[in-house]
C-alpha positions as CSV (number, residue, x, y, z in Angstrom):
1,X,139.8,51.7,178.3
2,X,140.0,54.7,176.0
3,X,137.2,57.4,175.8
4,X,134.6,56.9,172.5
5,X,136.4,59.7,171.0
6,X,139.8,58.0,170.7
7,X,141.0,55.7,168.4
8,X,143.1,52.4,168.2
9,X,145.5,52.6,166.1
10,X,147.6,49.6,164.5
11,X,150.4,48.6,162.3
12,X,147.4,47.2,160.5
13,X,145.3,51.1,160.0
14,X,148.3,53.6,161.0
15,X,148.3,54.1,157.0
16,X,145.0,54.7,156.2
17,X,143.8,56.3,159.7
18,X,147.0,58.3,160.2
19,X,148.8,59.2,157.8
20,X,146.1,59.5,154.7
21,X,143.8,61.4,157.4
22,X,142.1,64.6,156.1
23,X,142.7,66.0,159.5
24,X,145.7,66.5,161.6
25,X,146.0,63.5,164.0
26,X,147.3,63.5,167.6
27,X,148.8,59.8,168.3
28,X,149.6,58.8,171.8
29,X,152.3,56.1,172.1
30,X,151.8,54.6,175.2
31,X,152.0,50.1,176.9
32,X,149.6,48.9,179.6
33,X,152.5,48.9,181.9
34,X,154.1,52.5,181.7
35,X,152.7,55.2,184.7
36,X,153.1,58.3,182.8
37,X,150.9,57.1,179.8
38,X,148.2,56.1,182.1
39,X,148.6,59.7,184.2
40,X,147.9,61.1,180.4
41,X,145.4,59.1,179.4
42,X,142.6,60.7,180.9
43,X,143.7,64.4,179.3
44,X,144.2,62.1,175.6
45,X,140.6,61.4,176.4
46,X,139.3,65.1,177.3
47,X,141.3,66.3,174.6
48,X,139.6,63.5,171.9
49,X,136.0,65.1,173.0
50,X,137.0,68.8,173.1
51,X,138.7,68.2,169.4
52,X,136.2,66.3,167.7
53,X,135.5,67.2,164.1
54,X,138.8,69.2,164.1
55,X,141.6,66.4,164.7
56,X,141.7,62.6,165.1
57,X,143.1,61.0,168.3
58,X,144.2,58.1,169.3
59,X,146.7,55.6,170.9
60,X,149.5,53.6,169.7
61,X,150.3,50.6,172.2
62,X,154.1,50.5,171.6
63,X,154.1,47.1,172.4
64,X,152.0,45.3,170.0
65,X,153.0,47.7,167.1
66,X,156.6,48.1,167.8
67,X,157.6,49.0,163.8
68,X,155.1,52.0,163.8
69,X,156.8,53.3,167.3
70,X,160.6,52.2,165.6
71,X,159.8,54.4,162.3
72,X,158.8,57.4,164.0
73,X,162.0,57.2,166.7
74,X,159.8,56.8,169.6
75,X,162.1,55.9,172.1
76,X,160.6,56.6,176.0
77,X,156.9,56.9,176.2
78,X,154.9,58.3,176.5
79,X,155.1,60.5,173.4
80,X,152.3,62.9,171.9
81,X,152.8,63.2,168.4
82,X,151.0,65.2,165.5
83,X,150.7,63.8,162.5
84,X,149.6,66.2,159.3
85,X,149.1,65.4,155.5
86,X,151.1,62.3,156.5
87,X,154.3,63.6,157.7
88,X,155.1,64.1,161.6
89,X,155.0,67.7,162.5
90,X,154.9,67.9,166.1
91,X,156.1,65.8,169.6
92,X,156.3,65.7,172.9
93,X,158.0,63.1,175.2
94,X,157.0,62.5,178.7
95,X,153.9,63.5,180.9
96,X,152.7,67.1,179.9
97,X,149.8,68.5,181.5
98,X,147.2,69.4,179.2
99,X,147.8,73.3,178.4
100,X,151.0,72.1,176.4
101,X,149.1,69.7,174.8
102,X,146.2,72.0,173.7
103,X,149.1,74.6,172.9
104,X,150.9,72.1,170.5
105,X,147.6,70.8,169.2
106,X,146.7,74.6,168.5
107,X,149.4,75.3,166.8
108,X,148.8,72.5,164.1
109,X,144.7,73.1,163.8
């Protein structure tokens, strides 16, 4: 399950959460059955704790919100994207170890 610091987010709140967020927000797409998503979830979650207060983060499963992953052209998961002032700024595809994250979560802060 995800860490306290990370969020659910829906078809239902990806609006009001995400994209009318006063912070930047890093959203993981990721499913329950993909192995790259669950070798990054546990740097998601470090990265929700180190980052609270500056950013939001949570998950998207792709699976259960399939239009949210479909407007934003996710196509292979898992993908890290960085969502500011409602627009996307920022992605990465695949596993990254968590320097790139923190460098592409830097660069938005």
């Amino acid at each position: 399950m995800a860490g306290a610091n990370v969020k659910t987010f829906t078809t239902a709140n990806f609006d009001a959460e995400v994209l009318k967020s006063e912070k930047p927000v890093l959203v993981d797409f990721w499913a329950p059955w993909c192995s790259p998503c669950r070798m990054v979830a546990p740097v998601v979650e470090e990265l929700a704790d180190s980052y609270v207060g500056k950013m939001v983060i949570g998950k998207v499963d792709v699976d259960e919100n399939g239009p949210i992953a479909g407007q934003y052209g996710v196509m292979s998961i898992p993908t890290l994207a960085i969502f500011k002032g409602g627009k996307l700024v920022d992605k990465i595809v695949g596993f990254r170890g968590k320097p790139d994250l923190v460098k592409m979560i830097e660069a938005q802060l």
